[in-house]
C-alpha positions as CSV (number, residue, x, y, z in Angstrom):
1,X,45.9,-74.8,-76.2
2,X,43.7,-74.0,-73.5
3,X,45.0,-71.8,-70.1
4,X,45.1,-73.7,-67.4
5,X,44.4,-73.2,-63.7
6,X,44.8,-74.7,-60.7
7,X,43.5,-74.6,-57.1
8,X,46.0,-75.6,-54.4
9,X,45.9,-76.4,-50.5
10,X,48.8,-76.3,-48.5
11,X,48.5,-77.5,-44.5
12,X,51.4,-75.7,-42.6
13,X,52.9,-77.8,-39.8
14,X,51.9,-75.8,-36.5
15,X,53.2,-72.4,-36.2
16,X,54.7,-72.0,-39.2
17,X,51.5,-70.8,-41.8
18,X,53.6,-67.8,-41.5
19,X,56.4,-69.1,-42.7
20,X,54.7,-70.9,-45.6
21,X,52.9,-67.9,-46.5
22,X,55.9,-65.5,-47.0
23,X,57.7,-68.1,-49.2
24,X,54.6,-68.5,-51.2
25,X,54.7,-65.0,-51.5
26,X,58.0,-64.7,-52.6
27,X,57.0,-67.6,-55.5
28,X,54.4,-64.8,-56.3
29,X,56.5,-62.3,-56.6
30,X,58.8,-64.4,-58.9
31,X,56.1,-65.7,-61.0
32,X,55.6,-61.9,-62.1
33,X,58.6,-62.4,-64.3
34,X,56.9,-64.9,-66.0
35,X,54.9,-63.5,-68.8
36,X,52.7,-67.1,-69.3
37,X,52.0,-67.0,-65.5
38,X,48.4,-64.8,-65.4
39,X,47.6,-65.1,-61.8
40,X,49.5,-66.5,-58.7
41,X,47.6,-65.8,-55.7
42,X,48.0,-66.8,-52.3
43,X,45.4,-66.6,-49.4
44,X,44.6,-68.2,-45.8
45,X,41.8,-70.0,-44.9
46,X,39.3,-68.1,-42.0
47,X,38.2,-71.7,-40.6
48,X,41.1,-73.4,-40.8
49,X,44.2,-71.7,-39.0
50,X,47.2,-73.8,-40.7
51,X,45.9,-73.7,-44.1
52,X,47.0,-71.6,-47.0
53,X,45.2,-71.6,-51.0
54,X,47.4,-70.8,-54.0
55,X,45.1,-70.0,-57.4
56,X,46.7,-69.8,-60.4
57,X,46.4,-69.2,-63.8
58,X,48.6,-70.2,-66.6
59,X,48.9,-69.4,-70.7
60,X,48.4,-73.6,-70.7
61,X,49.7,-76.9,-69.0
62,X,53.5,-76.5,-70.4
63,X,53.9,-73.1,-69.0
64,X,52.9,-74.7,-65.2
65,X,55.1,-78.0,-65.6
66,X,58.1,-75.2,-67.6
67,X,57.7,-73.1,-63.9
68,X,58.5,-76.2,-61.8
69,X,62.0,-76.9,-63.4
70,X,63.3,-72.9,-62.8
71,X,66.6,-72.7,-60.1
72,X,63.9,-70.1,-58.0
73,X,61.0,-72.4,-58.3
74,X,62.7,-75.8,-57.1
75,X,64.9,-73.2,-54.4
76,X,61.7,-72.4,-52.9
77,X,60.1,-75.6,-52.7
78,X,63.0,-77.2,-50.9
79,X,62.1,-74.1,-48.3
80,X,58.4,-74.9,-48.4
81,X,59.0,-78.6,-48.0
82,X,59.8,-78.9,-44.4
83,X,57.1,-77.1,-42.8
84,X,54.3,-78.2,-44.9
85,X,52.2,-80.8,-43.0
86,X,50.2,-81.7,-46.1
87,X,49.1,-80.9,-49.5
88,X,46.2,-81.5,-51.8
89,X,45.3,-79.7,-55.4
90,X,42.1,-78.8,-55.0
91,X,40.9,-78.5,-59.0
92,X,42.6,-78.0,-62.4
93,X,40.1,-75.9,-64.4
94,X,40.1,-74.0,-67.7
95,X,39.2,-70.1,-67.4
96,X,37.0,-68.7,-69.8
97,X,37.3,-65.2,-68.3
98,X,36.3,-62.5,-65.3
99,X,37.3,-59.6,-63.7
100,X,41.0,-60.5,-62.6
């Protein structure tokens, strides 16, 4: 199987990117465990002030959907869930390599 990558948006509800930003950290941080999670990164837009971008890369497509049905992983998205206004996955893609 191929990795797999994504490209999230998330749209914080106002005054809470914060917020959504620290417990996408925290996913981060708990996605380090994970040895078929490659990259987890989380960033904020300059041009838009409620908007946060997760990229990750994954060993393949099962290893994502596996992450989604961990106690820490579904804890953390019933956090996330109230304060996000909106949410959109940008691109799935397939890495072929690169400086990570």
């Amino acid at each position: 199987m191929s990795k797999y990558g994504l490209f999230g948006k998330f749209i914080a509800k106002d005054g809470e990117c914060d917020t959504l930003v620290s417990i996408l950290l925290e996913a981060a941080r708990s996605m380090e465990k994970l040895e078929n999670c490659e990259v987890y990164h989380v960033s904020v837009s300059t041009t838009e002030p409620n908007t946060v971008f997760v990229y990750e890369i994954w060993k393949d497509e099962n290893a994502h959907k596996a992450s989604l049905l961990f106690e820490e992983t579904k804890m953390l998205i019933q956090r996330a869930k109230p304060i996000i206004q909106g949410a959109e996955r940008i691109s799935t893609f397939i890495p072929k390599g690169g400086k990570l």
